[in-house]
Residue frames as qw, qx, qy, qz and C-alpha x, y, z in Angstrom:
[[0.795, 0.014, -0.524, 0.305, 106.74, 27.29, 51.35],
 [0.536, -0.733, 0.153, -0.390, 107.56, 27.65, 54.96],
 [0.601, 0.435, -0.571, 0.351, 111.10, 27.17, 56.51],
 [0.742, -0.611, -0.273, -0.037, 111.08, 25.94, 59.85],
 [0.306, 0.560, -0.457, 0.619, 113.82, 28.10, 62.26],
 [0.754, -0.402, -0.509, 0.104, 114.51, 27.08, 65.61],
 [0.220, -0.829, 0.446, -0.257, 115.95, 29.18, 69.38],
 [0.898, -0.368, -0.062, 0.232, 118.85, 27.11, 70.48],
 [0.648, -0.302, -0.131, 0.686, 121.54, 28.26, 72.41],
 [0.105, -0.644, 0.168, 0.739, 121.08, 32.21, 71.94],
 [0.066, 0.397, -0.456, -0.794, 120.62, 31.56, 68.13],
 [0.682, 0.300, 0.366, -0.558, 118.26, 31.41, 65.87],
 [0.300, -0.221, 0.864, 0.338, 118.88, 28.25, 63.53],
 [0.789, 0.492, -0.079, -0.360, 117.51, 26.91, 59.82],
 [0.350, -0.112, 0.848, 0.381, 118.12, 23.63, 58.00],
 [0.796, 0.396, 0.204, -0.410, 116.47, 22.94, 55.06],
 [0.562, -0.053, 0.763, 0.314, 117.39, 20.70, 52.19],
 [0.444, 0.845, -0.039, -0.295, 117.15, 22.30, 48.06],
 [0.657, 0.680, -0.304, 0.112, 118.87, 20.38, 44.52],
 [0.848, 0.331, -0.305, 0.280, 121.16, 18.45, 46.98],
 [0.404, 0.348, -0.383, 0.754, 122.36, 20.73, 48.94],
 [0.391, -0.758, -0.398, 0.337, 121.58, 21.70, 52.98],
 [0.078, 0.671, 0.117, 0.728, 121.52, 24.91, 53.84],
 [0.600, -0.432, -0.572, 0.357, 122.28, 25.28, 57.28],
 [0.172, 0.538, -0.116, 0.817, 122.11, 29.09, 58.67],
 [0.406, -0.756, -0.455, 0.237, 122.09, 31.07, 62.25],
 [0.066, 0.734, -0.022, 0.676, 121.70, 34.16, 63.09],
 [0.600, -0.389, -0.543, 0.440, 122.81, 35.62, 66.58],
 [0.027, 0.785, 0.144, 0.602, 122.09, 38.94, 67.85],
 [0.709, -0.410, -0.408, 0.404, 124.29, 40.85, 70.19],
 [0.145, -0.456, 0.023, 0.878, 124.29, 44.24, 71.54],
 [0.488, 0.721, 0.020, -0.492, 123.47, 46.24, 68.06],
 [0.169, 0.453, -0.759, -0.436, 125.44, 43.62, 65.91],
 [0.922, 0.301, 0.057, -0.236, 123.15, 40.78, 63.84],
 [0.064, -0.406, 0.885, 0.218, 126.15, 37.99, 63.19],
 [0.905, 0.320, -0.096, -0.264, 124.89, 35.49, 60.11],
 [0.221, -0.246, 0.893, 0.306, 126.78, 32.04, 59.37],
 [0.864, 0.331, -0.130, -0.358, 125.71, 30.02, 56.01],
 [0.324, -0.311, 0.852, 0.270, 126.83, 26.76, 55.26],
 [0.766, 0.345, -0.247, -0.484, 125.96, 24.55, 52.13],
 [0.372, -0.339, 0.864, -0.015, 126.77, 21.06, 52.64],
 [0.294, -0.070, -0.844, -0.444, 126.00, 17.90, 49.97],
 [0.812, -0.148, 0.076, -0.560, 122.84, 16.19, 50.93],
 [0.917, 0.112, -0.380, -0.043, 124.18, 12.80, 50.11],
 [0.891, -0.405, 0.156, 0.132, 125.53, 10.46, 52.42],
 [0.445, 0.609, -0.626, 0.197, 129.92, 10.75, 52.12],
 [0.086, -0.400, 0.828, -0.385, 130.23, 8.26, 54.92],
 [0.777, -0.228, -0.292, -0.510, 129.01, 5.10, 55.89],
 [0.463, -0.585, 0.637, -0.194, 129.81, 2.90, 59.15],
 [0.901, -0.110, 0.418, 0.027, 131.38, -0.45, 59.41],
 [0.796, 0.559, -0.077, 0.220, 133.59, 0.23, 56.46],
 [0.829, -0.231, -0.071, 0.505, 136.57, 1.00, 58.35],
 [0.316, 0.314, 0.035, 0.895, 137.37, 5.07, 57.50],
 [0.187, -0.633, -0.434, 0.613, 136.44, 8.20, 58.88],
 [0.150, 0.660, 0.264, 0.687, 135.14, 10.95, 56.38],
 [0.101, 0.501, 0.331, -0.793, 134.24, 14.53, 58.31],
 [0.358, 0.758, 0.534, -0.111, 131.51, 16.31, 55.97],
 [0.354, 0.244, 0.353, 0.831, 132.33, 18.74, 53.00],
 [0.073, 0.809, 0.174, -0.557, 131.23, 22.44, 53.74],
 [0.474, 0.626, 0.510, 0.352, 130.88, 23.47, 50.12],
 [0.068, 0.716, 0.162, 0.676, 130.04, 27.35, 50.87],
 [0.494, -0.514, -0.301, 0.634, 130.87, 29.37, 54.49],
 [0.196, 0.553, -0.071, 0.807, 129.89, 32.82, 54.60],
 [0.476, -0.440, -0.515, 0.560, 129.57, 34.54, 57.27],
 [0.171, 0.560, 0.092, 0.805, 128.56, 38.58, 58.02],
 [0.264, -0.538, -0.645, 0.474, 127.97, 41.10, 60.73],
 [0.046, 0.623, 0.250, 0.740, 125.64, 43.58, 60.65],
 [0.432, -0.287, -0.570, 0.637, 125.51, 46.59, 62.32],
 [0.110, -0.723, -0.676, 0.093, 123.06, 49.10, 63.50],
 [0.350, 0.168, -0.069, 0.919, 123.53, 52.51, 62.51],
 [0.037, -0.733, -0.554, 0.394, 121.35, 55.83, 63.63]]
């Protein structure tokens, strides 16, 4: 299998979709420091229009790390 990652804005982005859950990650590389964000959001629809509410999406999982470059 073969995850498609994408350059926008300075970072390098991934969606994919696995048992329900997106998987949304970017990586961003500045100076000698690699900064990662994950997210795991449902897959299923929590909103639909014309019913009168406003959901925002559930973020399940948020991590987040920076690595840095040692010698």
């Amino acid at each position: 299998m073969v995850l498609d990652q994408f350059w926008l804005s300075a970072k390098f982005c991934s969606a994919f979709t696995v048992k329900g859950n997106t998987i949304v990650s970017n990586y961003q590389l500045e100076n000698d420091r690699l900064s990662f964000d994950f997210y795991s959001i449902g897959a299923n629809p929590i909103s639909s229009t014309g019913d009168g509410t406003e959901e925002s999406p559930q973020i399940d999982t948020c991590q987040k790390a920076v690595l840095l470059r040692t010698k």
